[in-house]
KETIZA-126314 format. One record per residue: x, y, z of N, C-alpha, C, O, CB in turn. Coordinates in pm, whole numbers, plus 50000, padded with zeros to 5 digits. Glycine has a CB too. Example, Ala and Ser with C-alpha at 12.3 -4.5 7.8 and 13.67 -1.06 7.14 Angstrom:
513194943150780512304955050780513204967050780514244966850846511314955350905 512854977550708513674989450714512905000350787513415011450804514084994050572 
end
This chain:
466398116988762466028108488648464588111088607463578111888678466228093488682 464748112288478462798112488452462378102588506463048094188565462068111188296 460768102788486459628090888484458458090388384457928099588322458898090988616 458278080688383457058081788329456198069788369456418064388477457198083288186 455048064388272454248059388269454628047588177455338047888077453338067388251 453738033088254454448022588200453868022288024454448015887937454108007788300 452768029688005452258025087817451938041887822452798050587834450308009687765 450718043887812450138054687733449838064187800449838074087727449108051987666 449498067487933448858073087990449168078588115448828069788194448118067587986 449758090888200450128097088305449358109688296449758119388232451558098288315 448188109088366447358118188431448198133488527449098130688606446508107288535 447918143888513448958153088600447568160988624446418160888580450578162588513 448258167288711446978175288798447448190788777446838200888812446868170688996 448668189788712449418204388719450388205288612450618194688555450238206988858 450808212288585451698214588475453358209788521454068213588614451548231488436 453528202188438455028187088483456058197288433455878204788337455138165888356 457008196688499458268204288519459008205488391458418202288288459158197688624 460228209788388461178205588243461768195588307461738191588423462408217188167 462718189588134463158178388180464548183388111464888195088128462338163688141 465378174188029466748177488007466188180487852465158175387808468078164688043 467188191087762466388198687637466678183687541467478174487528467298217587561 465098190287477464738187687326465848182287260466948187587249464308200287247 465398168787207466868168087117466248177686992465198183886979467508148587055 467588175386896467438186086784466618177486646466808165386635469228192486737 465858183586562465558171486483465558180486334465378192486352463928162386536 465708176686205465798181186097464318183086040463338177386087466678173086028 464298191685938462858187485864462248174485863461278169385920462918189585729 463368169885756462758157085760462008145185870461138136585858463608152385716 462838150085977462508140586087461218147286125460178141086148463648138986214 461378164786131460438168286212459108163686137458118158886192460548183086246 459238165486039457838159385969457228145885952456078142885921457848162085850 458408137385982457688123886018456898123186151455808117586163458738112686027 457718131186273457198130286375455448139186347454438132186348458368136286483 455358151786328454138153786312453408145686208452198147686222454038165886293 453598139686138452568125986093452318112986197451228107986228453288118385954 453248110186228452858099886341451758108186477450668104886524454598093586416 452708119886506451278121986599449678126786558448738128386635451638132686694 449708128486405448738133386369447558118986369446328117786379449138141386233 448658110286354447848095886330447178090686483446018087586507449098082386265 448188090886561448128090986722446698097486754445868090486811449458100686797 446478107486728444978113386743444228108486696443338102386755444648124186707 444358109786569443048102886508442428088286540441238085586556443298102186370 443768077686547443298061086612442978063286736442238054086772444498048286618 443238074086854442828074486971441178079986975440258074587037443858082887044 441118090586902439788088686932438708083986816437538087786803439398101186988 439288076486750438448063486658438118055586740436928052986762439208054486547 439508047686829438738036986902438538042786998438768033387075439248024286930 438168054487092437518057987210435998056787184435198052387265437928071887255 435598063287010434368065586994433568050086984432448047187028434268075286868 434548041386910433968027386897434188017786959433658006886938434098022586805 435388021287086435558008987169436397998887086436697988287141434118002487212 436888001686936437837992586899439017997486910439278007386843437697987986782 440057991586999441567996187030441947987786885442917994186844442457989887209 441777980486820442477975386751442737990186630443707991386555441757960586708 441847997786640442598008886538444118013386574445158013286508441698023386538 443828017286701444958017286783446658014286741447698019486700444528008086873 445807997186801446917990286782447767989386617448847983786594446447977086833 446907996586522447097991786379448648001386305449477997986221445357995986284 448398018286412449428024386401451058018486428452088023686387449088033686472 450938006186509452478003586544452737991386447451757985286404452817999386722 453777988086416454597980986343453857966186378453777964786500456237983486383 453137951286281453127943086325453747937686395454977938386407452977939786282 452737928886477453247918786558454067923486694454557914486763454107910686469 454267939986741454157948086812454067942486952454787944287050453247955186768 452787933786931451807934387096451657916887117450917911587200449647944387078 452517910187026452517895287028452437890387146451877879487156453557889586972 453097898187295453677897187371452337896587512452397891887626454787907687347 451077904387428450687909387505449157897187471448097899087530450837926587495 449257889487405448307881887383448257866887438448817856587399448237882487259 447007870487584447247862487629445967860787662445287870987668448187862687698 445267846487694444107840887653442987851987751441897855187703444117822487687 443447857087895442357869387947442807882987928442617892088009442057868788106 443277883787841443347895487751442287903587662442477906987546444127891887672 441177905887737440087907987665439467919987753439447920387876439197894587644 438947930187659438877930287529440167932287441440807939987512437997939287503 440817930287346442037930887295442107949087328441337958687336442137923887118 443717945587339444277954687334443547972187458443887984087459444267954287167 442677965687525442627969687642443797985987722443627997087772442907954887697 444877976687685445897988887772446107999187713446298008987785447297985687807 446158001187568445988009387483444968021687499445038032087434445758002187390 443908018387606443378029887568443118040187646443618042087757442468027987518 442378046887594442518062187664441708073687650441208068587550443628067887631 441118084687658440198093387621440938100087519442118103687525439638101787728 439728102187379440598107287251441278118387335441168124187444439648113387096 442208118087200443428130787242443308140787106443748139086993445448123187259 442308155187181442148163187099442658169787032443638172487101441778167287120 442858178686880443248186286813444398195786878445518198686837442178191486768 443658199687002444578211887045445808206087143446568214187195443608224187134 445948193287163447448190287180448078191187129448068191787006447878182987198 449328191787236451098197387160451578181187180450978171387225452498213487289 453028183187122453968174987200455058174687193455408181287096453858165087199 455948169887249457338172587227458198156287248457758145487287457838185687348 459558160487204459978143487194461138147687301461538158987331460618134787005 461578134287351462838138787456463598121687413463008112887351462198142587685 464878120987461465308109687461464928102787551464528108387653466348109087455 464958086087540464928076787635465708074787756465368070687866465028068187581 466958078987705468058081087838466818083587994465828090288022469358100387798 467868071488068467218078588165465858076688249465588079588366467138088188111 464858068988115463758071488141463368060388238464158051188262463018073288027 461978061288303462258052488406460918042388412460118045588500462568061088547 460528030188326459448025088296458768015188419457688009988393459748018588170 459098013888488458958006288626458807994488643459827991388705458078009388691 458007982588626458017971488611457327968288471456167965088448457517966188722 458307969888394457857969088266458657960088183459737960588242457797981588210 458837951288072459747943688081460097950487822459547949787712458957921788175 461757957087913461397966987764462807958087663463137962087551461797991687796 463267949387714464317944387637464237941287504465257940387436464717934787686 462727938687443463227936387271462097952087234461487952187127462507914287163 461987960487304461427972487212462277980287152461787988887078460647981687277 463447979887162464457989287121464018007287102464218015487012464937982786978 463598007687187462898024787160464678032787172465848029987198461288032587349 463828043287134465268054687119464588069587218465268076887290465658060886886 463508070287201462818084787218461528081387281461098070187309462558093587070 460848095987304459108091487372458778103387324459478113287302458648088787566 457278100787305456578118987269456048117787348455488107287381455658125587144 456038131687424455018135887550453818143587529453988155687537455698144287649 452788140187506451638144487444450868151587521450248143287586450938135187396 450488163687557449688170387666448868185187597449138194687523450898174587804 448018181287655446468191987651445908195287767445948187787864445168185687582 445128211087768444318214187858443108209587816442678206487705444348226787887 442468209687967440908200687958440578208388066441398212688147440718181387981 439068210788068438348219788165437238213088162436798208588056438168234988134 436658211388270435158212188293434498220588228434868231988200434808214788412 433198213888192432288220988178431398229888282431478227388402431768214088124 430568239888238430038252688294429518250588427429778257488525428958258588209 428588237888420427878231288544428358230388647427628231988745427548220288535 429508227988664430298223688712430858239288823431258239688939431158216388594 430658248788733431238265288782432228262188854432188262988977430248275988878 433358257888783434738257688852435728257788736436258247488695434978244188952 435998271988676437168279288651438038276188641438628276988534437458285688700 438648270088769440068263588773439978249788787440998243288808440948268588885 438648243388777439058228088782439248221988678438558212488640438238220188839 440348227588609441398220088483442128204988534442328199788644442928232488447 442418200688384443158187788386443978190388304443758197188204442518175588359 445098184888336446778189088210446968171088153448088166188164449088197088351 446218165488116446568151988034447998148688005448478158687952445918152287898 448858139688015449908136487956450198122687941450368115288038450788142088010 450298117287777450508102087689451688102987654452218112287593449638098687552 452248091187699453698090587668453338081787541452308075287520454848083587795 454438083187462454278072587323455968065087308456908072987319453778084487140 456178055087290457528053887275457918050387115457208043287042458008042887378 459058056087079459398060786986461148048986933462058046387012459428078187033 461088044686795462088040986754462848047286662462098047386564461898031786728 464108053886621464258065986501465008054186449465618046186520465118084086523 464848053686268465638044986191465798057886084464878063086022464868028986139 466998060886080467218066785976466748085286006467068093986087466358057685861 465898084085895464848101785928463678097885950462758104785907464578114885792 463458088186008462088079186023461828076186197462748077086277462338062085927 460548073086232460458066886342458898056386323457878056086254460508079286464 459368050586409457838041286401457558037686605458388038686696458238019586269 456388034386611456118034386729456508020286852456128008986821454778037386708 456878021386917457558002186995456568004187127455988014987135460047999987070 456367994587226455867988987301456287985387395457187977687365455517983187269 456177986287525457427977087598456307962287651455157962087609458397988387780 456737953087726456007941387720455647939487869456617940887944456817929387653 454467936687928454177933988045455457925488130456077920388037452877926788029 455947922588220456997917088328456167904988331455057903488280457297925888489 456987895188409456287883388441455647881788584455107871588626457187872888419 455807894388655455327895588768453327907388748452527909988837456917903688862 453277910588615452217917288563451207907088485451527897488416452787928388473 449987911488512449297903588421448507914988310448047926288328448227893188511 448577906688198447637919188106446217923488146445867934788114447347914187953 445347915188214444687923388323444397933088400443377939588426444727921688368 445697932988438445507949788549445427965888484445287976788540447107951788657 445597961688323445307977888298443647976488207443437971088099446927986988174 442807982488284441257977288222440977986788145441707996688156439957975088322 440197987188074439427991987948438678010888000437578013988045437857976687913 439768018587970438958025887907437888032787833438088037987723439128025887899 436808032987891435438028487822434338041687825434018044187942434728014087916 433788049587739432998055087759431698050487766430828059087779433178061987704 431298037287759430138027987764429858024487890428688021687921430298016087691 430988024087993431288015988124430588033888204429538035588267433598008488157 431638044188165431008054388199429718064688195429358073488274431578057188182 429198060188076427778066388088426948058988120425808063188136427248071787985 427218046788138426368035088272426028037288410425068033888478427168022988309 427348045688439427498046688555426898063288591426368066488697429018042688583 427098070588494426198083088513424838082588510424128087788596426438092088423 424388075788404422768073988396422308066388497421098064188487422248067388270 422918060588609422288055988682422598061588833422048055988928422408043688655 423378071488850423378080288919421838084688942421038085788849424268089088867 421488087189093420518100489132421058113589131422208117689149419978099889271 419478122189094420138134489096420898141289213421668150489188419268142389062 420648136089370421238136589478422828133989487423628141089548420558128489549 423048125489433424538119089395425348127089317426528127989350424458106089317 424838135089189425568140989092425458156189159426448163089135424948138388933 424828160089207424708174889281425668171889363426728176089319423298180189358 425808165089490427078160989541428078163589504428718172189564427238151389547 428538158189407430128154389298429798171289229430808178289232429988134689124 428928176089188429148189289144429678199789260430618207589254427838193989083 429018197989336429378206289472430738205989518431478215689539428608201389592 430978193689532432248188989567433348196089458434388199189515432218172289563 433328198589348434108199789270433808222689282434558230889229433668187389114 433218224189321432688239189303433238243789456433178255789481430708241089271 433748234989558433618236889674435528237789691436058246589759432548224389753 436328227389618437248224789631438138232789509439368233789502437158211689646 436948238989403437948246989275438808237889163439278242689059439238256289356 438958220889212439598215889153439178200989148438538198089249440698219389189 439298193789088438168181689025438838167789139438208157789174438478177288789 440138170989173441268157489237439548148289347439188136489337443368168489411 438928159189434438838148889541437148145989470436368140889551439088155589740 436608148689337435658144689341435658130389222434568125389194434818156789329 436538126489179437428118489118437988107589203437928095489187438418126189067 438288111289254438828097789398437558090889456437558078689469439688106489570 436628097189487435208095789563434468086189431434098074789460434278114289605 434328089889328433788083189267434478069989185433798061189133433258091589209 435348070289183436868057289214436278047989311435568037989294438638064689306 436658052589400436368042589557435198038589535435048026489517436348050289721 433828048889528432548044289527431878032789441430938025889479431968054189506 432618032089303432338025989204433178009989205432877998089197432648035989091 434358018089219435528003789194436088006889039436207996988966434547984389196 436358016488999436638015488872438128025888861438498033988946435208020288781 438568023688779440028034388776439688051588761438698057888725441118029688615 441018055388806440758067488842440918073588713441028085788726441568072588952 440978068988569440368074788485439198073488394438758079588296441028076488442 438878063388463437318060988380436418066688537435208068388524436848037988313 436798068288620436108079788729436008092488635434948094888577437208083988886 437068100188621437268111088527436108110588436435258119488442438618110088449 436008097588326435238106188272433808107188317432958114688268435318103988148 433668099788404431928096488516431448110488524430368115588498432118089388727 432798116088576432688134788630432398140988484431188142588465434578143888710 433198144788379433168147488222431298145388228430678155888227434338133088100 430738136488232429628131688180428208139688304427048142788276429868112288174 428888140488430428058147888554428228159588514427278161788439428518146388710 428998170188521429778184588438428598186288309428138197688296431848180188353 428118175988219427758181388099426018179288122425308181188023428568172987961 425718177288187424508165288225423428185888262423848195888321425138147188447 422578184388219422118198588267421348200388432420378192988437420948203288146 421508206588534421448208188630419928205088641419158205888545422048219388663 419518200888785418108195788741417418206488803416188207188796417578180188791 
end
């Protein structure tokens, strides 16, 4: 059975297997779908740059996230986010069949489909590690009406609180770099030049901080670009 990720976001460290083929889609469809993901980019990294998910949220059908508004729900729309998703992503659509959302509670989203959205990402030079790539992958869930699709949501469980998925933040992360010593970031560079691949210097700064293992990510992104002292 596939899997995925309960909203937007499944991190891979490697390039994710096949799954069962492509459904088939017409012009017409195919071209709705590349407008929706064209939009998908652009609100992702609108609100990455400004910290407002509500752009975000503006791509899906009102009243969407009704579900998800709940008085410590702050900053809105929170789960939504994610590091923009650049130009040079692909994506592809697969059916829902199958799919496997985990404690997620999906009974009035009526989705039909998901786009699997994935890009290469590399470190920067500083860093002198070649192979310490990242393969990104955003699931999006998908409703087809007609030759049309529009985007659905599934709704936190009652055993979830909208809480537990925190803010994506490049504000939270260059806090946490600028106040790094240069002892600390030579470390995490080393570490990443030592191992060829970014996994254990990402975990370390996770644990160290307390923060998720993708706003760690971009801590590293921001050490990588930072010029060697």
């Amino acid at each position: 059975m596939r899997s995925g990720p309960w909203a937007v976001l499944a991190v891979i460290l490697g390039c994710s297997g096949g799954g069962a083929a492509a459904p088939q889609f017409n012009e017409i469809e195919r071209a709705a779908l590349d407008r929706l993901f064209a939009d998908i980019k652009r609100a992702s990294r609108e609100s990455f740059e400004t910290g407002d998910w509500s752009i975000m949220a503006r791509i899906y059908p009102a009243a969407m996230f009704s579900c998800w508004d709940t008085p410590d729900a702050e900053p809105r729309y929170a789960f939504l986010s994610i590091e923009g998703i650049p130009e040079t992503a692909q994506y592809e659509v697969q059916s829902l069949d199958d799919y496997m959302f985990g404690d997620m509670d999906t009974a009035q989203m009526g989705g039909t489909h998901f786009m699997s959205i994935r890009y290469r990402k590399s470190y920067p030079s500083v860093c002198e590690a070649p192979t310490a790539q990242r393969f990104p992958e955003h699931h999006y869930y998908l409703k087809k009406q007609g030759q049309t699709f529009e985007l659905v949501h599934p709704c936190p469980s009652k055993q979830n609180a909208v809480a537990s998925w925190p803010l994506i933040s490049a504000v939270t992360a260059q806090r946490i770099t600028s106040a790094m010593g240069a002892a600390e970031r030579d470390q995490l560079r080393e570490l990443v030049r030592r191992d060829q691949f970014a996994l254990n210097a990402i975990t370390t700064i996770e644990g160290r901080y307390q923060i998720s293992y993708n706003e760690a990510s971009l801590v590293l992104d921001r050490i990588c670009q930072a010029p060697a002292p």
